[in-house]
N, C-alpha and C positions, 0 to 999 in steps of 0.2 A: 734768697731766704734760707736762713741755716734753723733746723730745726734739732732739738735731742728729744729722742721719741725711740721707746722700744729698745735701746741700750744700743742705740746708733745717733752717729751722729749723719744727719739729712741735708745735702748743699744745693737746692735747686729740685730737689724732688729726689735728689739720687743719694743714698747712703754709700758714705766714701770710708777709706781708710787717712788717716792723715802720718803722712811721713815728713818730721821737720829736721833741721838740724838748725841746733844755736851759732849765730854766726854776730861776734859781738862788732859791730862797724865802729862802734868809738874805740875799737882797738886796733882799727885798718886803717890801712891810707887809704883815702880816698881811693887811689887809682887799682889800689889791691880788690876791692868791692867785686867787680865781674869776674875775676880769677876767682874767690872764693865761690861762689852763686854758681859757676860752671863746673866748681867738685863736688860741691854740694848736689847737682842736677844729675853727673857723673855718677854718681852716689846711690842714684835709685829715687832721692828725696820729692816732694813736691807741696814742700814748705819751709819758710824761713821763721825762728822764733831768735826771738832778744831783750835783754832787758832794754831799759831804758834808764842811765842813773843819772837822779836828780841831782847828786852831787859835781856831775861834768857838765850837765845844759844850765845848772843855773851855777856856779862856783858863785858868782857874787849875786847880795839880795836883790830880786829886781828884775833882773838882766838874765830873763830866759832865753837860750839861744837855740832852736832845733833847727835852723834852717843853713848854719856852718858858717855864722859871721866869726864866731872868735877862732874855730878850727875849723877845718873843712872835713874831718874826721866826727863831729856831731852834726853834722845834716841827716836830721832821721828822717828828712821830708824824701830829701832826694832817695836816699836808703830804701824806704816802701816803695818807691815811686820806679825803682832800678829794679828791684823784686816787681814788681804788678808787670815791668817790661820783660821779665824773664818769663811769666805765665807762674809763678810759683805765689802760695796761699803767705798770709804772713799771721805772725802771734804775735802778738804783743803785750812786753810785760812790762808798765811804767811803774811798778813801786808800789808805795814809795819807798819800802826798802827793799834791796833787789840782793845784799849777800853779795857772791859773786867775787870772793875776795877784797871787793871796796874798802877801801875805809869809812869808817862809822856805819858800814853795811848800805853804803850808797849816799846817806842823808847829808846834804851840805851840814859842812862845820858851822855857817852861821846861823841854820836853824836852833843847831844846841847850844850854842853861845846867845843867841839871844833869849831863850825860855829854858834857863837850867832847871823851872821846876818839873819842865818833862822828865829826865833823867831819873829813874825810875832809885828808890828804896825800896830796901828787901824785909829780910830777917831780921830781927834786933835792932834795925834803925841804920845798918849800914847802906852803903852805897852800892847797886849791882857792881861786879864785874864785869857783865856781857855790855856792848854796845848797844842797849837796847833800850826804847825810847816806851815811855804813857802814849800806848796807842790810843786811847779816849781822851785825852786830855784837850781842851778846846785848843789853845795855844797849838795843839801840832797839828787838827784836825784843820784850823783855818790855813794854817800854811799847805797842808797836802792840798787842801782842796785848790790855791790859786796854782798849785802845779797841776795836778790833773785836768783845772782848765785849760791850760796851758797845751796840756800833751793832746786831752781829745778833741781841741781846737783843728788839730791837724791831721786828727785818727780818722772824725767824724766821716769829711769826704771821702775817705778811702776803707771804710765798712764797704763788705760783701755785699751788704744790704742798698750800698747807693752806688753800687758798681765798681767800687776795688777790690782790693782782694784781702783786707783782716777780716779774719773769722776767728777770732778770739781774743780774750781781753783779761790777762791776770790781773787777780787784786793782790794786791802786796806780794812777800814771799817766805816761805816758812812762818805762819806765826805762831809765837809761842815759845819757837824751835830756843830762841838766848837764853829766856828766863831757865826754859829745863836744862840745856845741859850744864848753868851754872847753880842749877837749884837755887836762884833765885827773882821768885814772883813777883810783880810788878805791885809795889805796896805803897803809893803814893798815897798824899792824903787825899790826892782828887778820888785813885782808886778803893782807897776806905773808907770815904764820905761813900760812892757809889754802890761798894760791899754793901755798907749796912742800910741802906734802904732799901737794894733787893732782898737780907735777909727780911727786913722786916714784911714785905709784900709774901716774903714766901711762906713762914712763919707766922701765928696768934703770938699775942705778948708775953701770954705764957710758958709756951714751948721755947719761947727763943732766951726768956730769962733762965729755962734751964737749959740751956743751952749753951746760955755764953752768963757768967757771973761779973759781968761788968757793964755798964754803961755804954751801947753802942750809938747811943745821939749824942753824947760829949766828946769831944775830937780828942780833946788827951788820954779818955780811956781808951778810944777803940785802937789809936795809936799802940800803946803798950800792950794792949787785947791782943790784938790781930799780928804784931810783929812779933812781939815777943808771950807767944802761947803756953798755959799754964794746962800741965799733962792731962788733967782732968777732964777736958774739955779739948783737949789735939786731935782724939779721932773725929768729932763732931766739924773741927773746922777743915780739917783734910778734904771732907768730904762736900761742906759747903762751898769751900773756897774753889775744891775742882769744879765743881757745877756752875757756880760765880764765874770763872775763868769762861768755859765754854759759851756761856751766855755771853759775857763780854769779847770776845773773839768774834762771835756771829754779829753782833750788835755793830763791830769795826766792818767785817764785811760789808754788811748792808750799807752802812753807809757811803764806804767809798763804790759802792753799785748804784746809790744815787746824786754822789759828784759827775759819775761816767754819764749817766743816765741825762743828768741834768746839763750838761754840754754835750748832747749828741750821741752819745754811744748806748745803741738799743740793739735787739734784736740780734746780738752774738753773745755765744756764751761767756758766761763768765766764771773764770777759773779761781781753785783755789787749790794751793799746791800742798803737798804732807809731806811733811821732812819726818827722817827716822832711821835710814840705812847708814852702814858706814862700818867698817871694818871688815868688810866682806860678808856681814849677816845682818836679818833685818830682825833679832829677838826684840829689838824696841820702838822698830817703824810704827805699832799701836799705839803708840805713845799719841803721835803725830794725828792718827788717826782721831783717838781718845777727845786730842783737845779739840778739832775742826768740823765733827763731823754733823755738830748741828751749826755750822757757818755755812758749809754747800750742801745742807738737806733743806734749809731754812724755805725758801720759796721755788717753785720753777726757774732752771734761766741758769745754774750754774753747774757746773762740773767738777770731779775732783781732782787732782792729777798727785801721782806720786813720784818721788824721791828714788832713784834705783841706783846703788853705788854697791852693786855686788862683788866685783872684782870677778875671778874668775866661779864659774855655774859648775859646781860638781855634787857629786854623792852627797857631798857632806854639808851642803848650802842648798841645795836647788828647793830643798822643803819651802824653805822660808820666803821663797819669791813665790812659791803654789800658793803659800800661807796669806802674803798680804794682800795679794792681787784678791782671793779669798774673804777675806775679812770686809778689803775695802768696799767690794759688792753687797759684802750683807749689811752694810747701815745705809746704800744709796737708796736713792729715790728708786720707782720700778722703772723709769724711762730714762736714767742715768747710766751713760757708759764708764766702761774702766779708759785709764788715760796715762802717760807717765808724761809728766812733764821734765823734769829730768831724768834721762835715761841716759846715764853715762856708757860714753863709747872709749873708745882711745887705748893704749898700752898700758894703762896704771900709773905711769911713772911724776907721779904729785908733785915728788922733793925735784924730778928735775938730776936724780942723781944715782939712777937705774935701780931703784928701789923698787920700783914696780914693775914686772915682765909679764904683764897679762897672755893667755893663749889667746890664740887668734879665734878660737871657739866662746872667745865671753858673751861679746855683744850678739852673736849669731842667736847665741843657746837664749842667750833672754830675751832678746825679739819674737823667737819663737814661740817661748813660753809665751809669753803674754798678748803675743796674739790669738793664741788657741784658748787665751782665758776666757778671750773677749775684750782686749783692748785696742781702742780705733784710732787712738792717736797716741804717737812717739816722739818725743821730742830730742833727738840726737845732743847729749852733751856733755864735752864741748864738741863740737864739730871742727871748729878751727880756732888755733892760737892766735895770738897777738899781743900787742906791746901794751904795755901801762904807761903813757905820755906821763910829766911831769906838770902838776898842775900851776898856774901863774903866779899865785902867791906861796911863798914859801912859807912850811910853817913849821919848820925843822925838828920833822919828827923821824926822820932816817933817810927816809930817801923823796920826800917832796912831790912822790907819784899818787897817783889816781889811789893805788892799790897795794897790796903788803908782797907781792908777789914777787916784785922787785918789777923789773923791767922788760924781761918777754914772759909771758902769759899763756897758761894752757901747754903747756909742756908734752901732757898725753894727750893731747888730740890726736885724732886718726890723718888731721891735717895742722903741721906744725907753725911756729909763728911765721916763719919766713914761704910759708904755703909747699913744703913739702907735705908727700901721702907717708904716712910710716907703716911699718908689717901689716896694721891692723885693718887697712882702708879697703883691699879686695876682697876680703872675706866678707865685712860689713855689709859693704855697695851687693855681693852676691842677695845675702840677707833679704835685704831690702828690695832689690829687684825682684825678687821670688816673690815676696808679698805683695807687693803692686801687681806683677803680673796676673793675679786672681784677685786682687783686692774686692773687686765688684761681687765675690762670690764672701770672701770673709769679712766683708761690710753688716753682712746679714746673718752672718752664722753666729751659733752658739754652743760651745763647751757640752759635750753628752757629757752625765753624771750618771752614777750609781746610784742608790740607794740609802746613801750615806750623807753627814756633812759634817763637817765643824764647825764647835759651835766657840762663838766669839761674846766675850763677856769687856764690852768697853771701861767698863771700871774697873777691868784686872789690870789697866795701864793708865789710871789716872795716879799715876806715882810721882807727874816730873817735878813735884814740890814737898821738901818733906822738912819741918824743923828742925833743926842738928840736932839738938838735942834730949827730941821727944823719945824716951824710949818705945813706947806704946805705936808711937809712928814708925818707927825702924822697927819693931818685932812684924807690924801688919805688914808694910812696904816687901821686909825680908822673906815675908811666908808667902807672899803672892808674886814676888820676882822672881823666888824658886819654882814655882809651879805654875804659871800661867805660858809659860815658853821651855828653851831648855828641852829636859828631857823629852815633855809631851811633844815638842817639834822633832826630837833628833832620834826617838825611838816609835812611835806610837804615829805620827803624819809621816815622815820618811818611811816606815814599814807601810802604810797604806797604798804610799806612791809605788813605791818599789813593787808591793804587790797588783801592782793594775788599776787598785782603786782612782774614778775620776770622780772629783766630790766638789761641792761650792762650801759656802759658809752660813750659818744661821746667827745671826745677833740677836740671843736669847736674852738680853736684859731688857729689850725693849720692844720687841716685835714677839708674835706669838709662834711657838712650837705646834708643829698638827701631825701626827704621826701617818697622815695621810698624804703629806706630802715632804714630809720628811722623816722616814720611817725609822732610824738609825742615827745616832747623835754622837758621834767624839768627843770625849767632854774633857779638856782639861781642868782640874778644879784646884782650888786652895783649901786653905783652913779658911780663908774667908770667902763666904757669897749671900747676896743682900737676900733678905727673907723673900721676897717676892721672887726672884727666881728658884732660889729655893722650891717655892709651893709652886712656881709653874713647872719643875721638872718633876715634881711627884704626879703632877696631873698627869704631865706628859705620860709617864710612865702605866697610867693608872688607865689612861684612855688606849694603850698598845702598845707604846715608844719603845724603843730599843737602846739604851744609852751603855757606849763603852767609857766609863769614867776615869783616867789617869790622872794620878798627884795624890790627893790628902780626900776625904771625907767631908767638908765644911762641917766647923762646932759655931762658926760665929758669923751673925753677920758682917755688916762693911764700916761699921762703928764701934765691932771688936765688941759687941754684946753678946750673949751666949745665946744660940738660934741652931737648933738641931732638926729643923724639917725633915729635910732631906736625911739625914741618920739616921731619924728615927723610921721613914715610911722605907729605908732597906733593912730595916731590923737590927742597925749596927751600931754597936757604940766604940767611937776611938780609943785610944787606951793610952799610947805613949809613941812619940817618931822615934826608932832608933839609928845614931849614924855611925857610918864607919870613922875609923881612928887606926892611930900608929898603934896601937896596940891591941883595935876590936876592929879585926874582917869580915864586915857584916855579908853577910852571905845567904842568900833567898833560895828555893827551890820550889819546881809545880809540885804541884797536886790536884788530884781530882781529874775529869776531861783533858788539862793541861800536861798532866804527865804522860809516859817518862820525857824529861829533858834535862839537859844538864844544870848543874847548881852554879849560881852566878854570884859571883861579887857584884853588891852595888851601893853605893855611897849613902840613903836613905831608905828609910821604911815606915809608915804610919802602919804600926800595928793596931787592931782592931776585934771587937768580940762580933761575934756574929751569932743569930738566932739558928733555928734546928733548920729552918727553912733554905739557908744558901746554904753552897756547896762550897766550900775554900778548892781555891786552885792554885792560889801560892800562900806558901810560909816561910817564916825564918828559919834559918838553921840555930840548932842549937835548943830552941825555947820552942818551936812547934808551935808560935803566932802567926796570927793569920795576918798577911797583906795583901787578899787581891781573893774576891767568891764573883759567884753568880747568883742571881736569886731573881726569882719571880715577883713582881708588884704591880701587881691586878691584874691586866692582860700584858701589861708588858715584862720586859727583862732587863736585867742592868747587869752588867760584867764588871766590878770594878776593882782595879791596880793601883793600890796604895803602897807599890814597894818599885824603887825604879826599874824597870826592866827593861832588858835589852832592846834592841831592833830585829825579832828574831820576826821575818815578816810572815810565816808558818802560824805563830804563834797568835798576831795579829789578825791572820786572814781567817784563821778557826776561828777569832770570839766573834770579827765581824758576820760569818757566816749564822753563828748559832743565833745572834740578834738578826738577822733576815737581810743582811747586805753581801751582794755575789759582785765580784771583779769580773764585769761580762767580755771584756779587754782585757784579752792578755797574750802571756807570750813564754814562751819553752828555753830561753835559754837560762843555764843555771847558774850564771855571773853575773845576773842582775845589773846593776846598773843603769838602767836605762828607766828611760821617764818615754811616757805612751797617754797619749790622749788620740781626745776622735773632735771634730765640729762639725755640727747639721746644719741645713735650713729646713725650712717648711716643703722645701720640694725633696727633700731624702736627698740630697748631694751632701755628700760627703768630704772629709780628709783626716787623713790620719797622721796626725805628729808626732814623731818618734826622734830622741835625743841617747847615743849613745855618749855616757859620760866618760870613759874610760877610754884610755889611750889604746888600746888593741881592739882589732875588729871582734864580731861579734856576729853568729848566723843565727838566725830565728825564721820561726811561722809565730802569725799573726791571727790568733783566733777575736771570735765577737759571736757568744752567747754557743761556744764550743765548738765553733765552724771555722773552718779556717780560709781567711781573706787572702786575696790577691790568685786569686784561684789552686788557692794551695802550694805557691810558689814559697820558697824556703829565701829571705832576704840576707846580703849579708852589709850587715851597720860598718861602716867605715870606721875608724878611731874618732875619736873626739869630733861626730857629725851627726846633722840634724837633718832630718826628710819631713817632709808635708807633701804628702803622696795621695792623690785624685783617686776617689769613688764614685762613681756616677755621677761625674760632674760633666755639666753640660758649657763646649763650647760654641755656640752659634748652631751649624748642620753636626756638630762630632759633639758626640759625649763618649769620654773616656772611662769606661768601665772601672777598669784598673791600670795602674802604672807602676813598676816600683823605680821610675823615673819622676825629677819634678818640672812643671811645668814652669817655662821661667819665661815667654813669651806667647802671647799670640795674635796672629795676625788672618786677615781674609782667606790668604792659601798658604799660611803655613803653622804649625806649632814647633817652639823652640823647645828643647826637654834638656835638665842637666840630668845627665845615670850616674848611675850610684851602684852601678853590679858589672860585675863579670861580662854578662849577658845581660841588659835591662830588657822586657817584656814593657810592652802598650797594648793594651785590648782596649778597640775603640767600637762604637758603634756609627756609623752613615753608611749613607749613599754615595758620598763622593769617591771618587778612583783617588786611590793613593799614588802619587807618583814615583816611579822604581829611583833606587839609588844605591849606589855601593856604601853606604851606611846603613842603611839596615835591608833587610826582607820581609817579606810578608805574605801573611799565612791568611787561612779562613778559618776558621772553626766554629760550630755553635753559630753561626750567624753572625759572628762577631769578625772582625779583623783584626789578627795578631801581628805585631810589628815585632820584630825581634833584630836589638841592635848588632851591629856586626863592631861595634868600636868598647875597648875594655876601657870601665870606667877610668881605672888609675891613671892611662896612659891619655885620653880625651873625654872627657866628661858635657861634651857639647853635641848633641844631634838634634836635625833640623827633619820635619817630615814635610815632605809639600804635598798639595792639594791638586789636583786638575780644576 
């Protein structure tokens, strides 16, 4: 029985950690199969994930093959069947589009030659660019469906639930992801007969004839309506069309949840995955989020997983994986865990042509991260390369193959096509071992937090569609791509992190704000935010909230009508943005509590009038406008930063203090750097995750609520290393008080520990005799017993304690 309950995933009564790595088999020989599954096992891992693409089991109409009559490289029977004989969990992801570098994104060529009215129209009547098919459309929806009979024909027997071992089941992959990054929506006329009956259900007849000034039950106007939008009316469909979208993306889900459903596949979760990373930052992962997140909140039963293609985790990125792991919890269900279903691992190297030299710290630093967020399952990928076979008919589009990769595949895997480990594969397998080895304990924990959170506005990323040449669409789009990420991420969330603060996310546009349980609010804003949040953060404010506001002011709401709630209830009115130029250095300085500090160059400013009641704590140079007070509204306070400001995390941790949020974690050294969280259970067991990001060590004490941890022992961070270091955490007869070693094995009569010091220190608590060894000595004190290793981290980082 697999349950999700509690922000855990439950496999037989026990809440597990899931560690996978993708391991594509129609890209292996046959014979190669057990070599991979034994690096992978190597690995630390204790699960296999894969697509499954319809365009290799069925190449011609008809003639499904999973059991490896035409290649012996598509036996996905035998494939699950070789995993369940390994002891390892399996995931499975059939589609129907699986990405993956495929061609046509996995879908057999004779799907889209025989129904080209799938083939989606966009903007003005053109043709997409992306490869991307009328997910509703019936014609594609009967074909998936005799594939998914297909696939769960042979999935069924081997669910968890009838004694093998899948426990998971993705629906398609990325969706959405083609239409935005070619900015263009799926505008077929199935999809605009479909448009305009939801608008009309959503809509009286009146509001929607002012709304839309044409004929939406005649197919040639809504055609010209809807494709080609008249400015008058572009913000109104922006907004319907993103909501239209969402509905229909969740409407795809469900269904193919009861294709599965209806051949056999029940009782495992069912995933759905969010595309959005890429370039080393995730400023438009909400994107992904934006469109899906009423596809896997829609009923019980699904889960979300996301996209992680950070490249290397440092200062200057790790915000933005705090951010969406963040984000993606505040739209889940309450018994919904975090997930990454792709979680790239490997050297970076994509082009194959040493373009990418990843540190061997990438995958470590994000594994960590996101496990101390709260996420239970990782999906490794890719985990291992392989070839692109050429497919049997040719159909001479360059190279004849499965895929656009050319002929070996996966380049940066940690394990290459020919089943070499590259740099990146011991550091990883450490990673990974260290999580398993406690998993049982971070199965159940959760992320301590401050008093703080950020808050997430899903419609500040419903942007991935916008009419070329709407102005009114490109003014809104442009005001709230400036300020919904960007600075707020790279000054304002990195100042928080850097200062101690551990915080989750509130999704204020559709769940409610309580100052009682969320006392302190991060707000990034725009010039645009819909009336109703609007008046829910005046309340907020009015019932005690504490909001530190970065960006703009809102004048308008999200249809670009003029709506000053929120302006008016801080007593402000905006005035004008001024930006810098080759000839104007716009330049800010504190005032008020904020001062003295230096005057700073910054690229924008929403200047603004303010009433007798705030106190300005930044202005312009020059003109003595205000960009940035404080003020009182009703019992609460609101700090708000309407001119860019720096990452000065001093300056962040004063406003959060004076709104009633303390960094109860922290830490003395004055090179920052470093990222510091804690996770709990319900029995007080603890760990403490610490990520130094910077290439030179680094000595700290570790205080919590001004006390200082590990019994005041001074730690010193290695270069570019991550610790998850035991507090009262219990093993069987021993609980380890404190360690500033990690626990990376344990067994009846022994505990394995990697150090990480000079000296590592273990204060353990039992009864049991520790047995002497010239590795360490052992001491008494306090009742406690102190180990202290005799071996220097740099030179042996492995000590073993045994039991009597």
């Amino acid at each position: 029985m697999i349950e999700i309950k509690n922000k855990q995933i439950i496999i037989d009564g026990e809440p597990k950690i899931i560690m996978a790595g993708e391991i594509h088999y129609f890209r292996l020989d046959r014979e190669d199969w057990q070599d991979r599954l034994d690096k992978l096992k190597e690995a630390g891992c204790n699960a296999v994930a894969t697509y499954v693409p319809w365009i290799c089991h069925e190449e011609e109409e008809g003639n499904i093959d999973l059991v490896g009559r035409t290649r012996p490289e598509l036996d996905l029977v035998g494939f699950m069947d070789l995993c369940a004989e390994n002891d390892l969990y399996f995931f499975l992801r059939p589609g129907p589009f699986i990405m993956a570098e495929m061609k046509n994104e996995g879908i057999p060529h004779w799907v889209i030659e025989k129904h080209p009215e799938i083939s989606p129209i966009t903007w003005d009547g053109r043709k997409t660019i992306a490869h991307t098919l009328d997910y509703t459309a019936p014609s594609f929806l009967a074909e998936t469906k005799k594939w998914f009979e297909a696939v769960m024909k042979v999935a069924t027997p081997r669910l968890h639930t009838n004694g093998g071992n899948i426990i998971a089941v993705q629906l398609d992959n990325e969706i959405g992801m083609l239409s935005w990054v070619s900015n263009s929506p799926d505008l077929t006329d199935n999809v605009l007969e479909d448009f305009s009956n939801w608008l009309t259900e959503r809509y009286d007849v009146e509001t929607l004839k002012e709304r839309y000034p044409f004929d939406l039950e005649n197919a040639e106007a809504r055609k010209v309506g809807i494709r080609t939008p008249q400015e008058d009316y572009s913000s109104a469909l922006h907004l319907d069309l993103g909501y239209y979208m969402r509905h229909r993306f969740a409407r795809y889900v469900a269904i193919l949840r009861e294709y599965s459903e209806e051949f056999g596949v029940k009782d495992v979760p069912f995933v759905v995955n969010i595309h959005g990373t890429g370039g080393g930052r995730a400023l438009q992962f909400p994107i992904g989020i934006s469109q899906l997140y009423e596809s896997y909140t829609q009923a019980p039963g699904y889960i979300s997983g996301s996209d992680i293609y950070f490249g290397d985790l440092t200062v200057s990125t790790f915000q933005d994986l705090y951010l969406i792991n963040g984000f993606m919890d505040a739209v889940h269900n309450e018994d919904q865990p975090l997930t990454s279903v792709e979680f790239n691992c490997g050297n970076g190297d994509f082009g194959n042509n040493y373009g990418g030299r990843l540190d061997p710290s990438a995958v470590d630093f994000k594994a960590r991260m996101c496990i101390a967020q709260g996420n239970r399952l990782l999906n490794y990928y890719l985990l291992t390369g392989g070839r692109n076979y050429r497919m049997s008919k040719k159909r001479n589009d360059g190279n004849d193959r499965i895929a656009h990769t050319g002929e070996r595949h996966g380049f940066a895997a940690p394990i290459n096509p020919e089943g070499e480990l590259n740099y990146t594969f011991p550091r990883m397998a450490r990673s990974i071992k260290t999580i398993m080895a406690v998993s049982d304990k971070l199965a159940v924990m959760n992320e301590e937090r401050d008093d703080v959170a950020f808050a997430f506005i899903p419609d500040y990323y419903m942007t991935e569609s916008r009419y070329p040449t709407s102005e009114k669409m490109q003014n809104m789009y442009r005001n709230i791509e400036q300020n919904r990420a960007h600075a707020s991420w790279e000054n304002m969330a990195r100042a928080m992190l850097l200062g101690g603060y551990r915080f989750g996310s509130v999704d204020i546009q559709n769940k409610p704000i309580d100052p009682a349980t969320t006392p302190v609010l991060a707000l990034p804003s725009a010039g645009y935010l819909h009336r109703h949040v609007q008046q829910k953060l005046v309340d907020y404010l009015q019932a005690g909230g504490g909001i530190l506001l970065y960006g703009e002011v809102p004048q308008y709401d999200m249809e670009a009508n003029p709506c000053t709630i929120l302006a008016d209830a801080l007593g402000v009115q905006p005035i004008k943005v001024e930006r810098d130029s080759l000839n104007y250095k716009l330049s800010i300085y504190a005032d008020g509590w904020a001062a003295p500090r230096p005057e700073l160059r910054t690229h924008k400013a929403q200047t603004v009038q303010v009433d007798e009641k705030a106190e300005p704590i930044v202005r312009v140079y020059g003109t003595d406008e205000v960009c940035g007070f404080d003020r009182q509204v009703g019992k609460g306070r609101a700090i708000v930063i309407t001119g860019v400001y720096t990452c000065d995390v001093e300056f962040y941790r004063e406003a959060l203090e004076k709104l009633g949020a303390t960094a109860t974690l922290r830490h003395d050294c004055k090179h920052l750097g470093i990222f510091m969280t804690s996770t709990a259970n319900s029995a007080g067991e603890r760990f403490l995750h610490i990520l130094n990001m910077d290439g030179f060590d680094k000595e700290i004490h570790v205080y919590d609520n001004g006390e200082k941890l590990l019994n005041g022992r001074k730690l010193l961070l290695q270069s570019m290393d991550g610790l998850m270091l035991p507090v009262n955490v219990t093993f069987g007869e021993v609980e380890v008080v404190y360690s500033t070693a990690e626990v990376i094995n344990v067994d009846p009569d022994k505990m394995e520990f990697r150090l990480t010091q000079v000296e590592d220190v273990i204060a353990l608590n039992t009864d049991r005799e520790i047995l002497q060894s010239d590795d360490y000595k052992v001491q008494e004190k306090d009742g406690q017993k102190i180990i202290l290793s005799n071996k220097h981290a740099k030179v042996d980082d492995h000590l073993t304690v045994f039991f009597q």
